[in-house]
Phi, psi and omega in degrees: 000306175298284240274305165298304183337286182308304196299334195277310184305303203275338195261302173101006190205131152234157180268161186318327186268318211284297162006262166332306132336283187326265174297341192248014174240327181347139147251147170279000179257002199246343188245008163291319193282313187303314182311309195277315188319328178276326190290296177334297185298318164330310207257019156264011168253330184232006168046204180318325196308155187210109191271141186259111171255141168317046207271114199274072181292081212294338219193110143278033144261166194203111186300353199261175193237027212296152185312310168292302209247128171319330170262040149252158212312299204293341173311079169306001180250353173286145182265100188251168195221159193226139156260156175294174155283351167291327187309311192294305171319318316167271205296349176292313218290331162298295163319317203269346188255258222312004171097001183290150143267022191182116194243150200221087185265127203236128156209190167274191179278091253207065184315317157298350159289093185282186189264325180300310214239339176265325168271347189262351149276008192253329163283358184246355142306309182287328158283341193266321223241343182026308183263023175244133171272143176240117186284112177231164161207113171230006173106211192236127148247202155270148173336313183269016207239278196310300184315304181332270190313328162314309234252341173271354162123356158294163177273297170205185215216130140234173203183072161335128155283353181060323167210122187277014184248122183309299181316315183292306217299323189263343169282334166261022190211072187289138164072358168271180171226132162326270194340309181302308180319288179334315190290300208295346174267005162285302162307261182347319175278328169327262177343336136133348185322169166265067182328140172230154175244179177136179202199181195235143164243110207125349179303136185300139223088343171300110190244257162224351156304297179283353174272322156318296189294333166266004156264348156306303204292325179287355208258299186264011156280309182064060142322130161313313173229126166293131167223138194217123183217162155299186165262114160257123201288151172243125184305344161290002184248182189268014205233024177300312208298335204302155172275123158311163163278172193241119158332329143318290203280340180283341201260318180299310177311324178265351183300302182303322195277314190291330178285309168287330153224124201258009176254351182299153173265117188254155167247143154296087183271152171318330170308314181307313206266350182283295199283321180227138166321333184221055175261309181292328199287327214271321189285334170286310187277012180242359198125332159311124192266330196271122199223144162208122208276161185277104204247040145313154160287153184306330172315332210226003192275345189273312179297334161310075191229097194272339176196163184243167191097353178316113155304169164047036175268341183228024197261127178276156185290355181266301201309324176265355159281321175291328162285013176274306184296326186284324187276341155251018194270294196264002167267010179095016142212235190233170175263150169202108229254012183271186164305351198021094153288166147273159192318338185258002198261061197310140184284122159336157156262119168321000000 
């Protein structure tokens, strides 16, 4: 075990079987040494810094069905909403005076969002905010629907691959495609965004065998950004009955990721913060850079409920950055309110 460890710190790669080893041998003294080994590579790219993104979860409706998330099209109990665009503006406008430089427009697959109504918001973000970078997730389009919105001034695209194993990925995503999914973070990256990829742990079927394989996939993909949470079941889906994933085995996943790729921007995600009170804190001391406090209106945060029990749902948007700022502020490291490009990335001039 100490010998792939050390081959994983110097190489940045292990193979599928070694993976696999790997994980089904952990110790606790092997997944201590794994942790700081991930927090170290953090920080020759990224020293103390924990970059703050803005996040706007502008749309819960969603044409997908996915198996897992509380906001698929078949949940006849979600109340959904749509924000205007003065409303999304409103939460930039809120964000960007509490000091964020990097805003995250997050929905389902929300088709009435045209390429036409997404770009002239991504430009009057870029006009009012000059000096911000913009984040979107939205799901799966086409090449010229993703250019539009490139070409209007987003920054970067996130898009879970959720499983790099085809079989699990079509047993939880009815009527979606592996290919498709795949092809677009290829596009996306083609097209020039800063990408971000990732999966859940714990998903039911999951074996350790399909966790070796998305860290492969992120290994040859090299996405700017990771994002990795546990699974957590929502009693409106068929996956109510399931055993969740565990902040532990989620803490090894981003430790390994940090490792396979060691310049990517990880978040410390809310899910993480959900299952456990210091779970995002947990998440930051394993490799994680990233935190993104919520600016939705208070009105509408409960209905985003992609799983349920989500923290910081009732939270004013200053009140949840300064305790966000105070809890990595005392796990030992610094805020850091710019665009957090990634590392390879020169910061635009305004």
């Amino acid at each position: 075990m100490g010998d792939l460890l050390s081959k994983l710190g110097e190489q940045n790669f292990l193979n599928k079987e070694e993976i696999v080893h790997f994980l089904s041998h952990l110790t606790a003294e092997t997944k201590t040494r794994l942790f700081r080994m991930a927090d170290e590579t953090r920080q020759l790219h990224y020293s103390k810094s924990v970059y703050m993104r803005g996040l706007i979860e502008f749309s819960n409706y969603c044409r997908r069905d996915c198996m897992y998330c509380g906001l698929r099209k078949s949940n006849p109990k979600v109340d959904r909403y749509r924000l205007t665009e003065d409303e999304i503006l409103m939460c930039c406008e809120e964000g960007y005076a509490l000091g964020y430089r990097s805003f995250v427009l997050q929905s389902g697959e929300d088709f009435t969002f045209t390429s036409r109504i997404l770009t002239r918001i991504i430009q009057e973000i870029k006009r009012r905010f000059p000096d911000s970078a913009v984040t979107l997730s939205i799901g799966e389009r086409d090449e010229e629907f993703y250019r539009k919105l490139y070409e209007a001034g987003a920054d970067r695209f996130l898009l879970r691959h959720e499983t790099a194993s085809r079989s699990l990925y079509e047993s939880l995503h009815p009527s979606m495609s592996y290919d498709n999914r795949i092809e677009c973070l290829h596009t996306l990256k083609r097209i020039g965004y800063q990408v971000g990829a990732g999966f859940m742990v714990g998903l039911p079927g999951q074996t350790l065998e399909h966790l070796a394989e998305d860290l492969l996939f992120l290994k040859d993909l090299h996405p700017e950004m990771i994002g990795i949470g546990p699974f957590i079941p929502h009693s409106a889906t068929p996956l109510r009955e399931a055993t969740g994933g565990t902040v532990e085995d989620t803490l090894v996943m981003i430790a390994m990721a940090r490792l396979f790729v060691p310049d990517a921007l990880m978040p410390a995600t809310t899910a993480m913060g959900t299952l456990d009170p210091i779970g995002r804190e947990k998440a930051l001391s394993a490799g994680a850079n990233v935190v993104m406090p919520i600016l939705s209106p208070l009105s509408v945060r409960e209905k985003y409920a992609l799983y349920e029990n989500k923290i910081c749902t009732g939270d004013e948007s200053a009140h949840c950055r300064h305790c966000i700022e105070m809890r990595i502020v005392s796990s030992g490291y610094r805020i850091d309110l710019g665009r957090g490009d990634h590392c390879s990335y020169p910061s635009p001039v305004a």
